[in-house]
VMD Tcl script that draws the C-alpha trace (Angstrom):
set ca {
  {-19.67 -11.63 28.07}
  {-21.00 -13.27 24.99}
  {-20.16 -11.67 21.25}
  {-21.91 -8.93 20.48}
  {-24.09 -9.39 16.82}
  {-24.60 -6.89 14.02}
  {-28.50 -6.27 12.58}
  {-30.26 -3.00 10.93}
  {-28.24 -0.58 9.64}
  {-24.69 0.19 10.26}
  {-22.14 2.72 9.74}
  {-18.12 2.73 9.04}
  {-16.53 4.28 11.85}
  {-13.98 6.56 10.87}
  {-11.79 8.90 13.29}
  {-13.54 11.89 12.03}
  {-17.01 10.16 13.62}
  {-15.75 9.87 17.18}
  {-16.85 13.00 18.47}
  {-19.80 13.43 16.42}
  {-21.65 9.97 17.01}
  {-24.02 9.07 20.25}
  {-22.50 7.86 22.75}
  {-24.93 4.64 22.44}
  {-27.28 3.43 19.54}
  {-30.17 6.00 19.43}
  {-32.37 3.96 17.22}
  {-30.51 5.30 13.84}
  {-27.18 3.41 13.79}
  {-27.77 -0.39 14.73}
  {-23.61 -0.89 14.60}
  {-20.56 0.18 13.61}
  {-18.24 -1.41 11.60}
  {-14.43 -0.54 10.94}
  {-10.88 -2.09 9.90}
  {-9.53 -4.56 12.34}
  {-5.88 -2.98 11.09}
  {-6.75 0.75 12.22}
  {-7.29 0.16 15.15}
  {-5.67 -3.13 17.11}
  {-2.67 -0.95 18.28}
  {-4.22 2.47 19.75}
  {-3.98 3.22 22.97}
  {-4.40 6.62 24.36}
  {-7.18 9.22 23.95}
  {-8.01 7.35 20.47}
  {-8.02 4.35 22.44}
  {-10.04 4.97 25.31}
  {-12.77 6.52 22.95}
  {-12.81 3.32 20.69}
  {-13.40 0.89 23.73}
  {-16.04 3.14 24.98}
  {-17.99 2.97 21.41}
  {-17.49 -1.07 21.59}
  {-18.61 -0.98 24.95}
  {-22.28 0.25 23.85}
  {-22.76 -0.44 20.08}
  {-22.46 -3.98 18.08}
  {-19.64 -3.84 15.98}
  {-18.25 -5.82 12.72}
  {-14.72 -5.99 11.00}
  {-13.77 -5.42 7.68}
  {-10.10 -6.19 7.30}
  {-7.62 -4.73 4.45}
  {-4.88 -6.61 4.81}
  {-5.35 -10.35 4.90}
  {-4.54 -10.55 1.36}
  {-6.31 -14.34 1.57}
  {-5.87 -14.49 -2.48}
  {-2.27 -13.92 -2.31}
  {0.49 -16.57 -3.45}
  {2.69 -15.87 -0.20}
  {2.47 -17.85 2.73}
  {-0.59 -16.87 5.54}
  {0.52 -14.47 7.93}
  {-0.60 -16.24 11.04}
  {0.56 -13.50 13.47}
  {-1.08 -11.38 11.83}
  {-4.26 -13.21 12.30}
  {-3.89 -14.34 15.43}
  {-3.60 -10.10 16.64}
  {-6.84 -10.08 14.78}
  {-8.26 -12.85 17.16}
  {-7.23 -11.13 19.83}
  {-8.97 -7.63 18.70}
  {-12.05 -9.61 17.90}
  {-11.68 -10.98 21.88}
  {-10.95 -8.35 23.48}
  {-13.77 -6.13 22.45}
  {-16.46 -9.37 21.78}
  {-16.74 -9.04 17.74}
  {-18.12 -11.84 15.91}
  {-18.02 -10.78 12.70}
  {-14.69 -10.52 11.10}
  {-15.52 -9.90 6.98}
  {-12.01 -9.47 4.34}
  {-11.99 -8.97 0.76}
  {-11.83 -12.03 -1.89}
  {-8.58 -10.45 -3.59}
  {-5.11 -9.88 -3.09}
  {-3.03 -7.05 -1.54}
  {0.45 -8.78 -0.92}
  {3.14 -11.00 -2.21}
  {6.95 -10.23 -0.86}
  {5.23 -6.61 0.36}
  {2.37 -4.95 1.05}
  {0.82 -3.85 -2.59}
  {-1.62 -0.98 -0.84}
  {-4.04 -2.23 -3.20}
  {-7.07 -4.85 -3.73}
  {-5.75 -6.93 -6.32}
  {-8.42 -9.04 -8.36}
  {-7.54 -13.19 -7.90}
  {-7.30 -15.04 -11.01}
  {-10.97 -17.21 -11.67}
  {-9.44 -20.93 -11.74}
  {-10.09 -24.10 -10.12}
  {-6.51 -24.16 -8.28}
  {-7.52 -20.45 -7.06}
  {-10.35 -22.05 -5.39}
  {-8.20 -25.02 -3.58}
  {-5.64 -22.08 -2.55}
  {-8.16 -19.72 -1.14}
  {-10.32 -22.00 -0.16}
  {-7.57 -23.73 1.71}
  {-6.27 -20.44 3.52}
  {-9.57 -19.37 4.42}
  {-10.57 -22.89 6.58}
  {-6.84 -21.82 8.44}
  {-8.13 -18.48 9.37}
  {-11.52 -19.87 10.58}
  {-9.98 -22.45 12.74}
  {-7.35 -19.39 14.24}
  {-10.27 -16.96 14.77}
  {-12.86 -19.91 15.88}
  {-15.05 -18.21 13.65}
  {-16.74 -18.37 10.40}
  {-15.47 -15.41 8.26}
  {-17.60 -13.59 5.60}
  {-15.46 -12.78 1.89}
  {-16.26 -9.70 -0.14}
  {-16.93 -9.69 -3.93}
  {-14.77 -7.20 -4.97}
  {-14.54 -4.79 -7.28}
  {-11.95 -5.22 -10.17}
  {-10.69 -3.68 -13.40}
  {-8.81 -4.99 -15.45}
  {-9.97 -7.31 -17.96}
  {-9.58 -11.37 -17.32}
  {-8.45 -12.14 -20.47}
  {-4.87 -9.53 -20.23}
  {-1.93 -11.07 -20.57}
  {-0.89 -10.42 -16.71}
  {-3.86 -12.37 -15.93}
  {-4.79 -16.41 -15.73}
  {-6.96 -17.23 -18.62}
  {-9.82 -17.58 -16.53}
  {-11.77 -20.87 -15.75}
  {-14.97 -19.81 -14.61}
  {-16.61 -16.70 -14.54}
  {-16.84 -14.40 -11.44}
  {-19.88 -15.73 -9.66}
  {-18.72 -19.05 -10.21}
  {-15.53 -18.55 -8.53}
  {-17.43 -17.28 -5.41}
  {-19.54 -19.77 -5.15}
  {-17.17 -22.35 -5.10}
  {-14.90 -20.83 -2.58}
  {-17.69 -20.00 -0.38}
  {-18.75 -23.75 -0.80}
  {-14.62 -25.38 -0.54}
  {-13.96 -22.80 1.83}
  {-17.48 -22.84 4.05}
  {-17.47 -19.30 4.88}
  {-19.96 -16.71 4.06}
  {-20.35 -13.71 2.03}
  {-19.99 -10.42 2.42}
  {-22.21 -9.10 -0.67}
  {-21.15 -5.61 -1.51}
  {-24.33 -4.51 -3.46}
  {-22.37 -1.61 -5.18}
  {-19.15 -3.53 -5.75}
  {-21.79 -5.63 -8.17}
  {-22.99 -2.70 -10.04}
  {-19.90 -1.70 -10.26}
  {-18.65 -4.74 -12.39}
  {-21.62 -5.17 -14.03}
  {-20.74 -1.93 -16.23}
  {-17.26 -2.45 -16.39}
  {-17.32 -5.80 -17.30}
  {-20.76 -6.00 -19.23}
  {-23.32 -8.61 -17.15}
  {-26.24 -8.64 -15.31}
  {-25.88 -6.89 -11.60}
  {-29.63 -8.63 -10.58}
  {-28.33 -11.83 -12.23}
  {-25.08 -12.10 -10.23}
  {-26.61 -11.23 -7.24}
  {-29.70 -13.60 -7.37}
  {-26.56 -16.15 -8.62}
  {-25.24 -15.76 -4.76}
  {-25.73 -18.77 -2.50}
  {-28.61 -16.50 -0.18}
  {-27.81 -18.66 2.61}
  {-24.30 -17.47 3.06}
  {-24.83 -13.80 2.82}
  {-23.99 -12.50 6.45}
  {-24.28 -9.08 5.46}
  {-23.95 -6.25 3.27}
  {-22.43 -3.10 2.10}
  {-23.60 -0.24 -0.08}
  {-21.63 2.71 -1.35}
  {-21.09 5.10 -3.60}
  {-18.69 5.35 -7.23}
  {-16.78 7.54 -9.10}
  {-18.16 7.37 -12.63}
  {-14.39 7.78 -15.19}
  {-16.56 7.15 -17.98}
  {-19.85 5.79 -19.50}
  {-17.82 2.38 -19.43}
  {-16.28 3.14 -15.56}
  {-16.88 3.12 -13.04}
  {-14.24 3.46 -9.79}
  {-15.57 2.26 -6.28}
  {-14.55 5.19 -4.04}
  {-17.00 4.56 -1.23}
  {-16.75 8.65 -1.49}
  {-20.25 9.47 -3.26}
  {-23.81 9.02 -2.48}
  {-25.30 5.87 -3.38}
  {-27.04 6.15 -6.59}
  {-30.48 5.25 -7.25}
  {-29.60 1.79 -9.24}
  {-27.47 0.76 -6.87}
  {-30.36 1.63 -3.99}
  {-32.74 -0.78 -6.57}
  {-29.75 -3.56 -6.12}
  {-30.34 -3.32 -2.39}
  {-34.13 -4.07 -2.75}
  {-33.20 -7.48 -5.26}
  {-31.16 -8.62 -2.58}
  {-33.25 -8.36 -0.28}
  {-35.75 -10.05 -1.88}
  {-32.90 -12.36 -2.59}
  {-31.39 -13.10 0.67}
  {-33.99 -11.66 3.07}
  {-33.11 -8.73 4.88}
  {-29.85 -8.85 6.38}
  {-27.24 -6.15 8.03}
  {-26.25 -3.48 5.45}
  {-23.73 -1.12 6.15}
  {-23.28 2.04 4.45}
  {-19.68 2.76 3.44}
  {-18.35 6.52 3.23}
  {-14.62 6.05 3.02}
  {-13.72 10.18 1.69}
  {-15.35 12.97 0.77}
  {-17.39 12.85 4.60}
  {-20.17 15.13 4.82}
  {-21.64 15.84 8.39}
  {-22.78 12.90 10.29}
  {-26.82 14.56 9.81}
  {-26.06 14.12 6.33}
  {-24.48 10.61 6.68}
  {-27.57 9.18 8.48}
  {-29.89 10.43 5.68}
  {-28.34 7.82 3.92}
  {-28.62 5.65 6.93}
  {-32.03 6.30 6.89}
  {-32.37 5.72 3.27}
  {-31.02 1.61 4.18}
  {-33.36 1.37 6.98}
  {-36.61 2.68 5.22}
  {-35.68 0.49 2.09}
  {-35.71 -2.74 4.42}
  {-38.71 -1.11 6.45}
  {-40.31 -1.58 2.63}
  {-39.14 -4.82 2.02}
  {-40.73 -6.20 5.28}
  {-44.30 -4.50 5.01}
  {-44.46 -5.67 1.55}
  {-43.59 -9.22 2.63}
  {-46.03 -8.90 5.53}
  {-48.81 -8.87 2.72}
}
mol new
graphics top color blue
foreach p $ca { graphics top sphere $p radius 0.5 }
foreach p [lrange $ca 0 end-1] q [lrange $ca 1 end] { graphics top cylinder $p $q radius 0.2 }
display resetview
């Protein structure tokens, strides 16, 4: 059977969803979209209800633990289990963050890659291994990150962040992931222009996005939580890159905090009417 491939509006799939979503896509979720890692070992009643849901709904990956920024060596079996997840229930889309999250361990965290040339060649290097493993183009994430590029327990940086995504995406030729909130998000913390980044993104590379919400610490930051409502200049991101990009996948992201599922797909809704927009306007 071929792939199966992600458009409209999509959901994370968490455990607490199982029972409450439609058994098959009821015209408000287009696909659902969850971590490869969660879920490549369960068998059982969590199991059988997971292969059902692939069975009738598109679904993408977003993985946690490929740590592609990482100075230890690839962990090819890893990837290769991740192949055979995407096989076995016909994913194309297999999406990881543009960061770090391992060296000797497992860090439990998403660990912001230093901005330098040789950063590029290294990622850029690891990524073309994983594409030729999972015979399939992956999509990075721009990630959210906090502290500040010039500390001492970071490279002095080489290029600023959207240049260092551009060029792996280019070395690398992958796509991106662009998290709309993850680029709010840095834009306070670290002082630039959100619409400028994201109009700075190579538009033919975005696969798909994310939105989300953020924990606001202080006036100067912000903490992505995916565990709030998407705020209403984060919801005006959405519409630049759109007009950016054209209108690709989005996925709303609700990590914690869950309300109902009704309440869920009013934000669901909220996606879908702000690309509804989009394309009237540009049927003008």
């Amino acid at each position: 059977m071929p792939l199966s491939k992600v458009q409209g509006v999509g959901l994370g799939l968490r455990r607490e969803l199982l029972d409450q979503l439609p058994p098959s896509p009821d015209g408000r979720i287009d696909f659902l979209e969850v971590a490869p890692e969660n879920w490549m070992a369960m068998g059982g009643r969590l199991g059988a209800k997971f292969r059902a849901l692939t069975e009738r709904y598109p679904f993408s990956t977003h993985g946690l633990s490929l740590s592609i920024g990482s100075p230890a060596p690839l962990d090819v079996d890893f990837v290769t289990r991740i192949k055979q997840f995407l096989d076995e229930h016909r994913i194309e889309l297999y999406s990881e963050h543009l960061s770090a999250c391992s060296d000797d361990g497992h860090l439990y965290d998403l660990m912001p890659v230093p901005f330098t040339e040789s950063g590029v060649r290294w990622i850029a290097e690891r990524v073309r291994q994983v594409q030729d493993i999972l015979e399939r183009r992956i999509a990075l994430e721009n990630v959210s990150y906090y502290a500040p590029v010039t500390t001492p327990e970071m490279p002095v940086p080489e290029l600023d962040e959207a240049t260092f995504i551009r060029a792996v995406l280019e070395e690398a030729d992958c796509n991106l992931l662009l998290d709309v909130n993850n680029a709010y998000v840095n834009s306070v913390n670290h002082r630039y222009d959100a619409e400028a980044f994201i109009r700075s993104m190579p538009a033919e590379r975005i696969q798909y996005m994310h939105i989300a919400g953020h924990y606001r610490e202080a006036e100067d930051l912000l903490v992505d939580t995916h565990g709030a409502d998407v705020i209403d200049p984060v919801w005006q991101l959405l519409d630049v890159a759109y007009d950016h990009a054209g209108i690709c996948p989005t996925l709303l992201e609700r990590d914690f905090n869950l309300p109902p599922l009704p309440e869920l797909l009013t934000e669901v809704d909220t996606v879908r009417a702000h690309q509804n927009e989009v394309a009237r306007v540009g049927a003008r």
